[in-house]
C-alpha positions as CSV (number, residue, x, y, z in Angstrom):
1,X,43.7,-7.8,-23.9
2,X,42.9,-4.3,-23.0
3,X,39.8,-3.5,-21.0
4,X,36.7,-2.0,-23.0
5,X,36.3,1.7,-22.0
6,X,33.5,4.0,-22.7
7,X,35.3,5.7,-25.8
8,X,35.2,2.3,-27.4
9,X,31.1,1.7,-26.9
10,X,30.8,5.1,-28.1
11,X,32.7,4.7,-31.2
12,X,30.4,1.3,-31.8
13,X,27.2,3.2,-31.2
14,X,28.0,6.0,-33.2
15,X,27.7,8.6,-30.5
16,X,29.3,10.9,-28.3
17,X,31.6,9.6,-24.9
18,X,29.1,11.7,-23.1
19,X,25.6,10.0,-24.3
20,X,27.3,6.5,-23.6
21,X,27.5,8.2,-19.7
22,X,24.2,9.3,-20.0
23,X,22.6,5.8,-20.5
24,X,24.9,4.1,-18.2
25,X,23.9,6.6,-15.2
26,X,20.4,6.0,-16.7
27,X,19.7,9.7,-16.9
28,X,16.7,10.7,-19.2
29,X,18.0,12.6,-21.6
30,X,18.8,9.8,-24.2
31,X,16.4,9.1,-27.1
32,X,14.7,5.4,-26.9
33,X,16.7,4.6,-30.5
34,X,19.8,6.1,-29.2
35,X,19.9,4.1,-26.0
36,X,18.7,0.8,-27.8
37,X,22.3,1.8,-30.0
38,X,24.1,2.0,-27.0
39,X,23.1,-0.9,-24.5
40,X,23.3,-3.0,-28.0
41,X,27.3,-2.2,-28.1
42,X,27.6,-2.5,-24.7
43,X,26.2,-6.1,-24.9
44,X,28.7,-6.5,-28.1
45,X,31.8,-5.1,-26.5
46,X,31.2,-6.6,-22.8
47,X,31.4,-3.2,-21.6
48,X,31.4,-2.9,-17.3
49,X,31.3,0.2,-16.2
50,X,34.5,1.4,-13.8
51,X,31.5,2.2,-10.5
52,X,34.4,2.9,-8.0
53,X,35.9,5.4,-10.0
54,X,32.5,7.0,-10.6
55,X,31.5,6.8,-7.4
56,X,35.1,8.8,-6.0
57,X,34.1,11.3,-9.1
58,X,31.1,12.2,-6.9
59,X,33.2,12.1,-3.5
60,X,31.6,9.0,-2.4
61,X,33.4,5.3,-2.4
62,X,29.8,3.2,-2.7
63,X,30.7,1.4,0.3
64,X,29.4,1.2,4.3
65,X,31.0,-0.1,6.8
66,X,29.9,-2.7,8.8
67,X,31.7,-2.5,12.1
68,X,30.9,-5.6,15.2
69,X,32.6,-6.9,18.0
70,X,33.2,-10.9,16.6
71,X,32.7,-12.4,13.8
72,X,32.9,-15.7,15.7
73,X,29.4,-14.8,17.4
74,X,26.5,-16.6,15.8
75,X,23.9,-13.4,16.7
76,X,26.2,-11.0,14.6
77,X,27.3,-13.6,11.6
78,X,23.3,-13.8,11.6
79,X,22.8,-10.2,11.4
80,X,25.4,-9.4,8.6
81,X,23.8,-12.0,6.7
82,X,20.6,-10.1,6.7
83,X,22.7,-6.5,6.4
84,X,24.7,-7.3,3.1
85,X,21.4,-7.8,0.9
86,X,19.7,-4.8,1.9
87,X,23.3,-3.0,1.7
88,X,23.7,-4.6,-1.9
89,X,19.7,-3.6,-2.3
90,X,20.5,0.0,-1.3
91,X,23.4,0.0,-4.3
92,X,25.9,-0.5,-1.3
93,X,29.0,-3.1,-0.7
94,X,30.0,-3.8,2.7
95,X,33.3,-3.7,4.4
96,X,33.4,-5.8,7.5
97,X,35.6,-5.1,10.1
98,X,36.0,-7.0,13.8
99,X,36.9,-4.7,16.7
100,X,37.1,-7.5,19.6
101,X,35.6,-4.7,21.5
102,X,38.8,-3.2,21.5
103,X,37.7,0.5,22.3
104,X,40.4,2.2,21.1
105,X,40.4,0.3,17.2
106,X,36.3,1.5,17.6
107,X,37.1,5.1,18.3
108,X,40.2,5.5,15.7
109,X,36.8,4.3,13.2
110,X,34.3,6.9,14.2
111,X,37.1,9.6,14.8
112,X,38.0,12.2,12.8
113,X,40.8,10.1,11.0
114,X,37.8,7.8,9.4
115,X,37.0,10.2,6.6
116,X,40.0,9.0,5.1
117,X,39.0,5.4,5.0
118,X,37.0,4.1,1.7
119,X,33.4,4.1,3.2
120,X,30.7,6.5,2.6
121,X,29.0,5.9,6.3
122,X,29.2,3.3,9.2
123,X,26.7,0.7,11.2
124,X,28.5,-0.3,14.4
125,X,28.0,-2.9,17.3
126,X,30.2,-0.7,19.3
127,X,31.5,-2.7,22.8
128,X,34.3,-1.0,24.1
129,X,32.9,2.7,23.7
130,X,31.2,4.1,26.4
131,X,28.1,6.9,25.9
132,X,30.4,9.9,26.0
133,X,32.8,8.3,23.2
134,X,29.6,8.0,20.8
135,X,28.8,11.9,21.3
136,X,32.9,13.3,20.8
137,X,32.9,11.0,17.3
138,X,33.7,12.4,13.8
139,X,29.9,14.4,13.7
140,X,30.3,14.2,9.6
141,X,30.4,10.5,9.5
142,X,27.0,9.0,8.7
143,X,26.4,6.6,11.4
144,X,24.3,4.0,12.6
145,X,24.6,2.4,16.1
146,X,23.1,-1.1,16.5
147,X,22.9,-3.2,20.1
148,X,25.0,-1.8,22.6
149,X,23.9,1.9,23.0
150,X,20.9,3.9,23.3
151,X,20.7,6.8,21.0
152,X,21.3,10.3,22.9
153,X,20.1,12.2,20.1
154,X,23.4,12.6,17.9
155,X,23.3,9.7,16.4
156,X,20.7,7.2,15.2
157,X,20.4,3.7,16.7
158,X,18.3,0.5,15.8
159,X,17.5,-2.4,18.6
160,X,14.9,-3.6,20.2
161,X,13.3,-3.2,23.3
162,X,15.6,-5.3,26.3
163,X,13.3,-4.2,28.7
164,X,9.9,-5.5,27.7
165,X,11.9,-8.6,25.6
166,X,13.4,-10.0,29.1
167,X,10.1,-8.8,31.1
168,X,8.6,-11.4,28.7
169,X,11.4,-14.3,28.5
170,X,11.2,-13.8,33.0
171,X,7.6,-13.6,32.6
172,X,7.1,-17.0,30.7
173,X,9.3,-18.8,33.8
174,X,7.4,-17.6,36.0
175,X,4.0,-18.4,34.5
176,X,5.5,-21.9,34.3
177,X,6.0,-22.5,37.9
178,X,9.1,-21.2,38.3
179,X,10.1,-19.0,41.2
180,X,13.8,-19.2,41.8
181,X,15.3,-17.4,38.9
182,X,18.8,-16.5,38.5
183,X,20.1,-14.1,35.7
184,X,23.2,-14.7,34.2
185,X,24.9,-11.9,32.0
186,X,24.7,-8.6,34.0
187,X,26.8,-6.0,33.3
188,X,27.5,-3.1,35.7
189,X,29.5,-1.2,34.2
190,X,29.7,1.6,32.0
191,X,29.6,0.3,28.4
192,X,27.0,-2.9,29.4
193,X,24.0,-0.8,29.1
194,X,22.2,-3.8,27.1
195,X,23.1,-6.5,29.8
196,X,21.6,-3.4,32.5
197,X,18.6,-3.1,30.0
198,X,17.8,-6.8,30.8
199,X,18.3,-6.7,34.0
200,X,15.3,-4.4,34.6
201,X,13.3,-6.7,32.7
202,X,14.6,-9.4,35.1
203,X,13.5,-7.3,37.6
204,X,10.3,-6.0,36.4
205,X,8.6,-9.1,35.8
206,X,9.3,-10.4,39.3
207,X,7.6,-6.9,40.6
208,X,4.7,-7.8,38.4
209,X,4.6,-11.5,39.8
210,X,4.7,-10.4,43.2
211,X,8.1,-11.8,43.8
212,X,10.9,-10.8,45.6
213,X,14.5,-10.2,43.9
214,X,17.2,-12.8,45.3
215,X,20.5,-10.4,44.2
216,X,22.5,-13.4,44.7
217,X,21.0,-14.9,41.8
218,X,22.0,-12.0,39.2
219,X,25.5,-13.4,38.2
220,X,27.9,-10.7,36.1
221,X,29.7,-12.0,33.0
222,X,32.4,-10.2,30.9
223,X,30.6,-11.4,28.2
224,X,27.9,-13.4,26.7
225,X,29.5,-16.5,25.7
226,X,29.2,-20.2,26.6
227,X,32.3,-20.4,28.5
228,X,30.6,-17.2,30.8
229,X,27.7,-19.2,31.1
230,X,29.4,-22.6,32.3
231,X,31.5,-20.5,35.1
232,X,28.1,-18.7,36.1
233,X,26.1,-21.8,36.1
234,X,28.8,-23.8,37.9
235,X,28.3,-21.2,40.6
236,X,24.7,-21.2,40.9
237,X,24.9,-25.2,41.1
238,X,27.4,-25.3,44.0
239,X,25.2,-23.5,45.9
240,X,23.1,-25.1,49.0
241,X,19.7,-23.6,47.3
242,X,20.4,-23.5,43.1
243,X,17.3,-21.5,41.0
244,X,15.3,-23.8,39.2
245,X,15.6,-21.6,36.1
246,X,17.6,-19.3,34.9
247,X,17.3,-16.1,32.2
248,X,20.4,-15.7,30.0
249,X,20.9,-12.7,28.3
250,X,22.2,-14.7,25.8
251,X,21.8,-18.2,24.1
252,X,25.4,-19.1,23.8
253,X,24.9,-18.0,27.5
254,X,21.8,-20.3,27.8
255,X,24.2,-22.9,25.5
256,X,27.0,-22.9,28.6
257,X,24.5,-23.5,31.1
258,X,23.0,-26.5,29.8
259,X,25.9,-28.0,29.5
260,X,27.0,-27.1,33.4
261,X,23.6,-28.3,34.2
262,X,23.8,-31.4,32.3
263,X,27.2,-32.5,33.7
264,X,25.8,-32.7,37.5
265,X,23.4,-35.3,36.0
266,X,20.6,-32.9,36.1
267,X,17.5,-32.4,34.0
268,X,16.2,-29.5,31.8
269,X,14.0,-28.0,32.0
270,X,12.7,-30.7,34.4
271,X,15.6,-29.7,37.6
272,X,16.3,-25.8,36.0
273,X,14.6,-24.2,32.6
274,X,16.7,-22.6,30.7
275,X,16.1,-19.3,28.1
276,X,18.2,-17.9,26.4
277,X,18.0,-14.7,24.0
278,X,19.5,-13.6,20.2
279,X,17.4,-16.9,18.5
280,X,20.5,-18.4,17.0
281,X,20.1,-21.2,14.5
282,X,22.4,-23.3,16.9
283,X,19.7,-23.6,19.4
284,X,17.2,-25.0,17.2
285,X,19.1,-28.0,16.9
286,X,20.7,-28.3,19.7
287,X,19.5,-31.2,22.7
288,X,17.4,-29.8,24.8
289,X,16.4,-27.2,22.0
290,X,16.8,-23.3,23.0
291,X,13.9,-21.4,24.4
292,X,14.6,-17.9,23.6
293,X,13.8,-14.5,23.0
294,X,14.1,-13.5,19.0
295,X,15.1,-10.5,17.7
296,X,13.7,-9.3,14.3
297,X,17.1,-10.0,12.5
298,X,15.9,-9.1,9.6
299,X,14.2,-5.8,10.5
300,X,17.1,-4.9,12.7
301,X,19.3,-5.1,9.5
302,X,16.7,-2.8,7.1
303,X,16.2,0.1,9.5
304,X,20.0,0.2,9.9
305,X,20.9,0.0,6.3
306,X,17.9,2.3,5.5
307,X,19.1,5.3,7.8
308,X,22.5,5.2,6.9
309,X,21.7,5.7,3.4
310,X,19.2,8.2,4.2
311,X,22.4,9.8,6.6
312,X,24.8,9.4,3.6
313,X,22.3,10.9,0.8
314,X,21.0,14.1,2.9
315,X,24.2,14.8,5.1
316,X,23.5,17.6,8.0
317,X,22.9,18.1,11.3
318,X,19.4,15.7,11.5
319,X,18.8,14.8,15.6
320,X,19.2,10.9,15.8
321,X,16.6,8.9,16.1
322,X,15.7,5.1,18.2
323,X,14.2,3.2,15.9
324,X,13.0,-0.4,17.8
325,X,12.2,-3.9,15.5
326,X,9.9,-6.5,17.0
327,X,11.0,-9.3,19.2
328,X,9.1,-12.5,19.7
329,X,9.6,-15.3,22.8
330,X,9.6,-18.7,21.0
331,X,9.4,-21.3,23.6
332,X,11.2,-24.6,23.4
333,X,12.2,-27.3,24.9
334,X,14.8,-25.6,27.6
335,X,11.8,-24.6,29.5
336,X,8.4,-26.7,27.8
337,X,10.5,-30.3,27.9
338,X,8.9,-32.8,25.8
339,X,5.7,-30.5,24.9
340,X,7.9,-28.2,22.6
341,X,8.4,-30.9,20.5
């Protein structure tokens, strides 16, 4: 059976090709009668308008690109969860694609050669670019830049603020008792500006406090996973004088650590308190539960979507903007014990 095209509602209807167009785009120009004629054949016939084609008519595919390091991380499954609806909101499908911080996959997307790929604009989680390859990027290609990067006015980018979050996760240690603290998840180098973000934080609230900075405590990771955060743990527990907490910039991070922590047949938070940072649902439930700093997930994902259609719909050379969602410290039982409960 052949599909129903617009020629056939308009035949049904009694009206010109054209008007059938006119009430599917919802333009104005349509009598009430007249579109009552034509949504009524449309409900006969089944009629589903052919949007891709419509939308390539207008030079524009109806799609964004969603573009993040793994898939396999709870923080960013979490976040496209939150991104489709307000994409599908927005009039907007997502394509998803997983770079595995592969820097040369991310810069082949926001390069010149992207206009030929079926999405109207981009949001990225960009790992493996550095500063410099944000600014020589495909300047026609609405984009968004989420996480990783701080906006240098070419572009627009959506996070939150690392800084004051870790000064608060540190802070809440400290205020606790707590005056060893290790950080595990720093990232000197040149595209670990977030993990360099916390650190500041790390260090800011220990300026605040009064307290002095042991730099052996501040353990690099290539990334923010749990295996990174069993290795760095393992560390800090073979030493002569361990922290009694830890801040990890992450809480699959915080996850690892636990479990390094929890194999010498030591307590948390009663020996070392834990927080971690992203509020995954995993820590919720795990044993001890995750005290942790949460991101606005949720607002994160709106902004993002918002500017890119606002990118996509006004195209031009608009200076980029930071745009920062709320974070909140949710304490648990990684650093409270048994009074989180």
């Amino acid at each position: 059976m052949r599909d129903v095209t617009l020629r056939d509602v308009a035949e049904l209807a009694g009206v010109s090709p054209r008007t059938v167009s006119n009430v599917v785009n919802g333009y104005a120009q349509v009598t009430p009668a007249t579109r009552e004629k034509v949504e009524r054949a449309i409900a006969e016939l089944g009629y589903r308008p052919n949007v891709l084609a419509r939308n390539l008519a207008n030079g524009r595919s109806g799609q964004i690109a969603v573009v993040v390091p793994y898939l396999d991380t709870p923080y960013f499954a979490e976040l496209l969860q939150a991104i489709i609806p307000a994409a599908r909101k927005g009039g907007y499908n997502v394509l998803i694609d997983q770079t595995d911080g592969d820097r040369q996959h991310e810069g082949e997307l926001i390069g010149r050669g992207s206009r030929g790929f079926l999405f109207d604009g981009m949001i990225i989680s960009p790992l493996g670019l550095s500063q410099q390859d944000l600014t020589v990027r495909d300047l026609a290609l609405p984009l968004v830049v989420l996480g990783e990067r701080v906006s240098d006015g070419t572009f627009d980018h959506v996070g939150i603020d690392d800084i004051t979050a870790s000064y608060d996760a540190v802070t809440h240690l400290i205020s606790l008792g707590r005056r060893r603290i290790a950080a595990i998840g720093d990232q000197p180098y040149a595209t670990g500006e977030a993990a360099q973000l916390r650190t500041r934080g790390f260090r800011k609230a220990h300026a605040a406090a009064g307290l002095p900075v042991d730099e052996s405590l501040i353990i690099c990771t290539a990334r923010f996973n749990r295996t990174d955060g069993v290795t760095a743990m393992t560390a800090l527990l073979d030493r002569d004088d361990p922290p009694d907490a830890v801040f990890c910039y992450s809480d699959l991070v915080a996850s690892g650590a636990i479990h390094a922590i929890l194999g010498r047949g030591l307590r948390v938070p009663e020996d070392i308190a834990i927080i971690g940072y992203d509020d995954i649902e995993d820590g919720r439930y795990s044993h001890p539960t995750i005290s942790t700093i949460s991101p606005d997930k949720t607002a994160i994902a709106q902004l993002a979507v918002e500017r890119l259609i606002m990118r996509i719909a006004a195209p031009g050379p608009v200076p980029g903007v930071e745009l920062l969602a709320g974070h909140r410290l949710i304490p648990r039982q990684s650093t409270l014990g048994r009074a989180a409960t």
